[in-house]
C-alpha positions, 0 to 999 in steps of 0.5 A: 266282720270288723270294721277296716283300720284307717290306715297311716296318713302317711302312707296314703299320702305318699301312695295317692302321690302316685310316686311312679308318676313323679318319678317318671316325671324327673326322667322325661324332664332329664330327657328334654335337657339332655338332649339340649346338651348333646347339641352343644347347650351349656345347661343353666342348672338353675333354670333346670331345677326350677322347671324340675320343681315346678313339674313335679309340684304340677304333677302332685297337685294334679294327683291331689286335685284328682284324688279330692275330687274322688274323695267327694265322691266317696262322701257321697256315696259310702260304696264309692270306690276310687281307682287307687283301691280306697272305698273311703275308709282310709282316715283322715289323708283323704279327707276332702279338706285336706286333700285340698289343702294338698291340693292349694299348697303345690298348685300354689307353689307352681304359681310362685315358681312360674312367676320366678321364672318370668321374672329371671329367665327369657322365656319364649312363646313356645316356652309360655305356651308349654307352660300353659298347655301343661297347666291347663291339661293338669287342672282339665283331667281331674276338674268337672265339667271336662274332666278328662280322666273319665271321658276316654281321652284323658289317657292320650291327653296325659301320655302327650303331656307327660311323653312330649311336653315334659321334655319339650318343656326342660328343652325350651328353658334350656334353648328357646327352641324346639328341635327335631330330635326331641320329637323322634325320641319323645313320639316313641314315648308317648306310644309306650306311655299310651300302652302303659295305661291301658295295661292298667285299665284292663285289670279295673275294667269289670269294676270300671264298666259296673261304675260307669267310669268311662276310661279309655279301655271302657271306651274301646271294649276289652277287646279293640283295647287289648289290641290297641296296646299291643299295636302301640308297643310295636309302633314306639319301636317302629316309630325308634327305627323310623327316627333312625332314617330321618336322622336320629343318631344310631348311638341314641337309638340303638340302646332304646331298642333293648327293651324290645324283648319285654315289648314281646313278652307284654304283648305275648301276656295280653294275648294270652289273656284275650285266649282266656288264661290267668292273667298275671296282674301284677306283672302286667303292670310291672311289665309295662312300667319297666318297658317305659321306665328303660326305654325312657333311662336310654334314651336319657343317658345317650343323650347325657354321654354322647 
């Protein structure tokens, strides 16, 4: 059998980038800023697209952080086979040197943005504290002895960070303080985000379990997992509809309801799988992205024209 081709640098970056992440990353962002403008805030553009660029450099150097670390791995051990779908074989891109370099180059960046934004803005203590919760998360998911991306709670760890903290971070730099509405539209978030991942580990869990890789599915079994994600896509709506009677505007809420129906059909997929059918891995995943991707847009546009 030949030997696999390295593949484009190019493209093993941009797809160790994790580019749904940073994505997702710039619509909770808008989400917190966008709800500072249905109060009333007069948005400093400037102060949003200097926390704009600093989550997404957080946010890549975490991804790179990640990947170097299993890129170690793979030079360790040649069999070694990293979550992304690369044994290693995948050119120079993922060579530990390099990825560190990726790695030294936006974390850096998020330095020099952070100490610009002390220096021009009046940031808080929510704001600091934020900003430091966000950094220390980043840096503990991927970085032994914690490691949080394979100890069974770095899936909760990641769905606050990016589903609640995100956006409170866009709010702070916008207004210095929190608000109740920022909680009732982000809380349904992080349970869809939850959610999201764990359709992702279920179709990695046979290799996952034979690799000793210890995420949050392999810490519940398949079985407890696969319920676990279908009460969490059932309570982001419930935990929607809860907002609505402790004062979240039915003009906000009611659109984010209309992904409810891709809500049913994902848990319907997930029990189709438990019952032993074919699963679907492509649309499972696609399904629980686009559940999150939608209600997340709602909510941001709502907020932005309301």
């Amino acid at each position: 059998m030949a030997e696999s081709r390295p593949q484009n640098p190019l493209i093993v970056f941009f797809r160790l980038s994790h580019p749904l992440f940073v994505l997702g990353g710039i619509l909770v962002y808008a989400l917190g800023a966008g709800v500072a403008d249905y109060l009333g805030t007069t948005i400093n553009w400037s102060a949003y697209l200097l926390g704009q660029v600093w989550v997404s450099a957080l946010q890549l150097g975490a991804a790179y952080l990640y990947e170097y670390y299993e890129a170690l791995a793979a030079a360790r051990d040649p069999f070694h086979e990293s979550p992304t779908g690369d044994n290693g074989r995948v050119g120079s891109a993922r060579q530990p040197v390099t990825l560190l370099g990726a790695v030294a180059f936006f974390l850096t960046l998020a330095a020099t943005l952070t100490a610009v934004m002390l220096t021009e803005l009046s940031l808080g203590p929510a704001t600091l504290a934020v900003i430091s919760l966000l950094t220390l998360g980043a840096v503990a998911f991927s970085v032994p002895p914690v490691r949080l991306a394979f100890s069974g709670y770095g899936e909760l760890a990641v769905a606050i960070l990016f589903a609640n903290l995100v956006p409170a971070f866009a709010f702070l730099l916008q207004t210095g303080d929190l608000h109740r509405l920022l909680a009732m539209s982000t809380f349904p978030l992080t349970a869809l985000s939850l959610a999201l991942a764990l359709a992702y580990e279920l179709a990695d869990y046979a290799s996952d379990l034979k690799r000793s890789r210890r995420t949050l599915m392999v810490r519940l079994g398949w079985q407890r997992g696969m319920v676990l994600h279908n009460s969490l896509i059932l309570g982001a709506f419930l935990l929607l509809g809860l907002a609505l009677t402790f004062g979240l505007p039915l003009g906000i809420a009611l659109p984010a309801f209309l992904p409810l129906p891709l809500g049913v059909l994902q848990i319907w997929q997930m029990r189709r799988i438990s019952d032993g059918a074919k699963p679907n891995w492509r649309a499972l995943r696609l399904t629980a992205v686009v559940i999150f991707a939608t209600t997340a847009y709602l909510l941001t546009l709502a907020f932005w024209t309301r």
